[in-house]
C-alpha positions as CSV (number, residue, x, y, z in Angstrom):
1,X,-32.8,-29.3,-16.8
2,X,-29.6,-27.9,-18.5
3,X,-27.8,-25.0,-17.5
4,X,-26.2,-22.8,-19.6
5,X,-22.8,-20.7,-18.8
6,X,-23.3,-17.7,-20.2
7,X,-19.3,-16.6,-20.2
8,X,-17.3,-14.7,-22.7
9,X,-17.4,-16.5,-25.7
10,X,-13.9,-15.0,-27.0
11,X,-10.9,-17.8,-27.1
12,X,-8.3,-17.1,-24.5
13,X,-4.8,-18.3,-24.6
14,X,-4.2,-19.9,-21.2
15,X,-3.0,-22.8,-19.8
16,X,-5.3,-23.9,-16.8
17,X,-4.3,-26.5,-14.1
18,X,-7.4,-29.2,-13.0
19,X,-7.2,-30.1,-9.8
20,X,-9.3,-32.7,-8.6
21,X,-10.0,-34.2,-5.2
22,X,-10.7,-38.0,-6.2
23,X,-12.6,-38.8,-2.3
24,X,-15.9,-39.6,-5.0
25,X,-14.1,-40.4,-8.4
26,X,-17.3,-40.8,-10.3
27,X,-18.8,-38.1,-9.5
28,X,-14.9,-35.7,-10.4
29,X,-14.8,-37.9,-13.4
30,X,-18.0,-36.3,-14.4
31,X,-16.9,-32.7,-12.8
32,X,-14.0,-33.1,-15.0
33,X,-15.7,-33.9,-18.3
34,X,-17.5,-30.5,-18.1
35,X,-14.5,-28.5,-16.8
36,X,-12.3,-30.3,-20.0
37,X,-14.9,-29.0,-22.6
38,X,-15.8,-25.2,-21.4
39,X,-11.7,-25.2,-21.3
40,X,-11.5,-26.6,-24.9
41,X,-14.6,-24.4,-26.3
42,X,-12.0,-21.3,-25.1
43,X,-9.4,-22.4,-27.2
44,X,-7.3,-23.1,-23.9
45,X,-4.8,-26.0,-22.8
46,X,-5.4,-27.8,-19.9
47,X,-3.4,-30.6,-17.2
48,X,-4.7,-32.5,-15.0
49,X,-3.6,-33.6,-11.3
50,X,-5.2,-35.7,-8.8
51,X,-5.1,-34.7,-4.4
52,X,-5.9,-36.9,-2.0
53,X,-9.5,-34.7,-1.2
54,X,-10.4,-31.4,-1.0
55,X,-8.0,-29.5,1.8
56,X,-5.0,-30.4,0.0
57,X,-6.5,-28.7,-3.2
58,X,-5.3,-25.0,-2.1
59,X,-1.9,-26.2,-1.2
60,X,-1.7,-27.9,-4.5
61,X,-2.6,-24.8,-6.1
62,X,0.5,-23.1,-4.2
63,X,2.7,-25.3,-5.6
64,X,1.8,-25.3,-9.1
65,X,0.9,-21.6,-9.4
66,X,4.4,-20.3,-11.2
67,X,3.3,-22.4,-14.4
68,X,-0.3,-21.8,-14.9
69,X,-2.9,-19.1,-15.9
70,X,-5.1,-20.4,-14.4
71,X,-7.0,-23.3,-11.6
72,X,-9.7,-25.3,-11.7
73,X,-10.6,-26.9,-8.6
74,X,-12.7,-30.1,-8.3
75,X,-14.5,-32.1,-5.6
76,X,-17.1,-33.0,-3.7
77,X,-17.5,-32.9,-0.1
78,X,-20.9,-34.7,1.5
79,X,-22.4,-34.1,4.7
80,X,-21.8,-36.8,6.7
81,X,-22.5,-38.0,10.9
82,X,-19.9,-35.6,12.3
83,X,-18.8,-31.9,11.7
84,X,-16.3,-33.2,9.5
85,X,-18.3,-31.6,6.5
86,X,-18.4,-28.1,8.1
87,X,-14.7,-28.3,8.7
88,X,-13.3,-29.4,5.1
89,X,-16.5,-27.6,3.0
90,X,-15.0,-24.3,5.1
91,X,-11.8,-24.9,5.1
92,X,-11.0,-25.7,1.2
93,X,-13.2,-22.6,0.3
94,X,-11.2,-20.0,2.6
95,X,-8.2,-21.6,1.5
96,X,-9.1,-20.6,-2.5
97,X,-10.2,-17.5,-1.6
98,X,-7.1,-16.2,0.3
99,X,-5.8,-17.5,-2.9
100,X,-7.7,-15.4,-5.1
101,X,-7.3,-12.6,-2.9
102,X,-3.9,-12.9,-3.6
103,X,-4.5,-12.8,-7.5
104,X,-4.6,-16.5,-8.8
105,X,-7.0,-17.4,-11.4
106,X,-9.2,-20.1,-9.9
107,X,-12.5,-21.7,-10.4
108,X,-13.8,-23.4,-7.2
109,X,-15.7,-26.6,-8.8
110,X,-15.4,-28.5,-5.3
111,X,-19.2,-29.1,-4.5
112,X,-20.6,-29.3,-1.3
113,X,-23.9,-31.3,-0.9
114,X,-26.3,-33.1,1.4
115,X,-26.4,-36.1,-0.5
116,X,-25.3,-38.1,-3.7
117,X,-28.1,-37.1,-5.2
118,X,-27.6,-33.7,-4.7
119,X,-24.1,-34.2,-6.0
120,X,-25.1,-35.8,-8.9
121,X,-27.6,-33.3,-10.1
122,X,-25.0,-30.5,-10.2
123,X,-22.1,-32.5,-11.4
124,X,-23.7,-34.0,-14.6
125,X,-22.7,-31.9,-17.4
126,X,-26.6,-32.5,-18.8
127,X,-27.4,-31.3,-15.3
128,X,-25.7,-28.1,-13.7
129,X,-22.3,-28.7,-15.4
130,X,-20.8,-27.0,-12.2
131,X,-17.4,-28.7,-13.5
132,X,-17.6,-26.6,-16.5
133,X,-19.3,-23.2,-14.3
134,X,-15.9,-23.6,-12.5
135,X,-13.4,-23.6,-15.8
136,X,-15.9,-20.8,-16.7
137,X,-14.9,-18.7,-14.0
138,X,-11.5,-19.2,-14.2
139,X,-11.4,-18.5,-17.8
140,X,-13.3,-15.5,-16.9
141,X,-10.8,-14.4,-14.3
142,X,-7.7,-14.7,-16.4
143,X,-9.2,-12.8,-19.2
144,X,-9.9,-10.0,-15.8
145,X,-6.5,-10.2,-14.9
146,X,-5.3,-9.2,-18.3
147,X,-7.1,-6.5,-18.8
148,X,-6.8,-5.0,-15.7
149,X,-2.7,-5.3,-16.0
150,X,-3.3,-3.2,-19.3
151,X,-4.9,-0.4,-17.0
152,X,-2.9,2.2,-15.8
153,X,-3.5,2.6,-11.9
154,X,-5.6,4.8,-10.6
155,X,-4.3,7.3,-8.4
């Protein structure tokens, strides 16, 4: 089954960061290929960095976020023997929410599954394209943070 994004069709001039967590590099390699084309289909630029797995994605973001519009963040995290999933599935998703709460544009693409399988399904771009959901959203969230900087504020 494919799933559509149905996102803002307009073209937005942004440049976007990926940022990908390379633990499972098939499966980001695939993450990737979806997040590249909803980018492209934008009209948008895009670079591409590689972190050693999924924690180390919000730090990254830190560092990078004076010359970007925008984040995508890939990955995959898999539930494993020990409560090593809980920790870095928890973890990397408070981390890019503080993150947003502090007004960064980011897309969280880092998926968090039982199984391969599971991965798989959502990571195909013929599947779930969650790779592409994720540039979607930040694509989505920079043209939101534009026009709410046109607003005056409410008092």
């Amino acid at each position: 089954m494919k799933f559509e994004n149905k996102i803002s069709p307009e073209k937005v001039k942004a440049r976007l960061l990926i940022i990908e967590a390379r633990f499972y590099a098939e499966l980001c390699d695939e993450l990737v290929a979806g997040a590249i084309a909803a980018i492209e289909r934008a009209g948008a630029t895009w670079e591409r960095v590689a972190v050693p797995g999924a924690l180390e994605i919000p730090g990254a973001i830190v560092m990078a976020s004076k010359g970007y519009d925008g984040f995508v963040a890939l990955g995959c995290v898999l539930r494993g023997e020990t409560t090593h999933y809980e920790i870095v599935s928890n973890e990397s998703a408070r981390g890019l929410m503080d993150l947003t709460m502090k007004g960064l544009c980011i897309g969280n693409g880092i998926l968090t599954c039982e199984n391969e399988a599971q991965a798989w399904e959502r990571a195909k771009t013929a599947g779930m394209n969650k790779g592409g959901a994720a540039a979607d959203a930040a694509l989505a969230m920079i043209r939101f943070s534009r026009v709410m900087k046109k607003k005056a504020p409410v008092r």
